[in-house]
C-alpha positions in Angstrom: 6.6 -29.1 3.0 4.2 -26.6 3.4 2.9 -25.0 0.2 1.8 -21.3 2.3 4.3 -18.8 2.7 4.6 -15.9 5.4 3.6 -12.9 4.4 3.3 -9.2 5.5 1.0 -6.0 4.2 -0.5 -2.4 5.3 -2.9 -0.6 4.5 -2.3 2.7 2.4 -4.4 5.1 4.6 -4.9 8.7 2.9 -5.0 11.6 6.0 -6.4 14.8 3.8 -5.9 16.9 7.1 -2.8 15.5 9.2 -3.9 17.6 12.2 -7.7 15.6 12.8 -6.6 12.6 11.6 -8.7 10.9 10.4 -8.4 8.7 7.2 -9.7 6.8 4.3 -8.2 3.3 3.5 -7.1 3.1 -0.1 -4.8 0.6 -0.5 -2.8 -2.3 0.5 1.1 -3.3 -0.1 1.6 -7.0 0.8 5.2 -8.5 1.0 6.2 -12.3 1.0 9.6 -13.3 1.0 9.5 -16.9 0.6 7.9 -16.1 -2.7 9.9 -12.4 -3.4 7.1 -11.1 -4.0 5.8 -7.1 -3.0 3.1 -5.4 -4.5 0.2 -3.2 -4.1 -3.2 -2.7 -4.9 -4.9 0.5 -4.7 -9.1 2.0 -5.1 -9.5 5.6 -3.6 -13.1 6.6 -2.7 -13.1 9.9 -3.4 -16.5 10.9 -1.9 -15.4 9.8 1.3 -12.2 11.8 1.0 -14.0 14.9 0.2 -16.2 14.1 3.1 -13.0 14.5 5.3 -11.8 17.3 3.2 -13.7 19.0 0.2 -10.2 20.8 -0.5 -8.1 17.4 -0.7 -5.9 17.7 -3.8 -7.3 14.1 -5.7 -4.6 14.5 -8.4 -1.9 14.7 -5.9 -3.4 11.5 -4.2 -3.7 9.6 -7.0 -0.2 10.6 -8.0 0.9 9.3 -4.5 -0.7 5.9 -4.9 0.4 5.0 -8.2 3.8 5.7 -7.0 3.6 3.4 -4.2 2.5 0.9 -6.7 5.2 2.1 -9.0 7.4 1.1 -6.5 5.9 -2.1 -5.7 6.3 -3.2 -9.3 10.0 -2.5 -9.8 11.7 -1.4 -12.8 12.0 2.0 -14.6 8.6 3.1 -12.5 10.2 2.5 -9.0 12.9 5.1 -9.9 15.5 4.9 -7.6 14.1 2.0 -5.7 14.4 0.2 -9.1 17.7 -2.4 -8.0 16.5 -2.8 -4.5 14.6 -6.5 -3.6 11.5 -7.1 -2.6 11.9 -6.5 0.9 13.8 -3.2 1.0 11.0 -1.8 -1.3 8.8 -3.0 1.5 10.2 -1.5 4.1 11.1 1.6 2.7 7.4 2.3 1.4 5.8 0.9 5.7 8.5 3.3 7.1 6.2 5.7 9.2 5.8 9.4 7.2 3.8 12.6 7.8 2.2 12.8 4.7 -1.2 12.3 3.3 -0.7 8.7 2.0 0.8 6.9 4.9 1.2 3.0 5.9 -0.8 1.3 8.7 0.8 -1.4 11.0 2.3 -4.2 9.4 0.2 -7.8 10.1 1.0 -11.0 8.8 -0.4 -14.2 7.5 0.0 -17.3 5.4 -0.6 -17.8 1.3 0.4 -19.9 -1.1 -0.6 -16.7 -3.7 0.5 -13.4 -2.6 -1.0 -11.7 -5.7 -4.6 -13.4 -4.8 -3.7 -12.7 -1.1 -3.1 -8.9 -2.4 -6.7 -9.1 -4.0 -8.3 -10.6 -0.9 -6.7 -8.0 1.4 -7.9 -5.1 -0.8 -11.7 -6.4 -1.1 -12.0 -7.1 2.4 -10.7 -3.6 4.2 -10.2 -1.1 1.5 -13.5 -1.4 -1.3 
């Protein structure tokens, strides 16, 4: 028996002005069942946010990524996502939004360490 799990994740993209689109990466949520895991990392470059948008409100996107990872932890700071499992917090937090944090597409892979996987994925296409 395989040791490496299936796992899914998105990028956390930050849109300052929804009608140019364009977007910064700042974060990664990374779900694996087989080990009921979800979580998500986050690093906002805020020079190349105010590059898009010298009016972008950094509190307010800071706010919205710690909630994500909030969510991602469980507990009293995922609110009323608290009870849910792994998954559902998943998908609630990659279901498509207009706002200025949104999730990318959902990709897959295999780990044996979602956490490190996590890590990996937020070095590689987000710092």
């Amino acid at each position: 028996m395989s040791d490496r799990h299936v796992f899914e994740y998105a990028l956390l993209r930050v849109v300052p002005r929804l009608e140019r689109g364009e977007c910064v990466n700042a974060g990664v949520l990374v779900y694996c069942r087989g080990k009921s895991y979800v979580g998500a990392r986050t690093h906002l470059d805020e020079s190349r946010l105010l590059a898009l948008d010298p009016q972008v409100d950094l509190a307010g996107v800071r706010a919205a990524l710690g909630a994500v990872e909030g969510v991602c932890a469980g507990g009293d700071a995922a609110g009323q996502a608290a009870g849910d499992d792994p998954g559902r917090r998943f998908r609630w937090l990659i279901a498509p939004r207009s706002t200025i944090v949104q999730p990318g597409p959902v990709h897959t892979g295999l780990t044996a360490d979602p956490a490190a996987e996590t890590e990996r994925l937020l070095d590689l296409l987000v710092r």
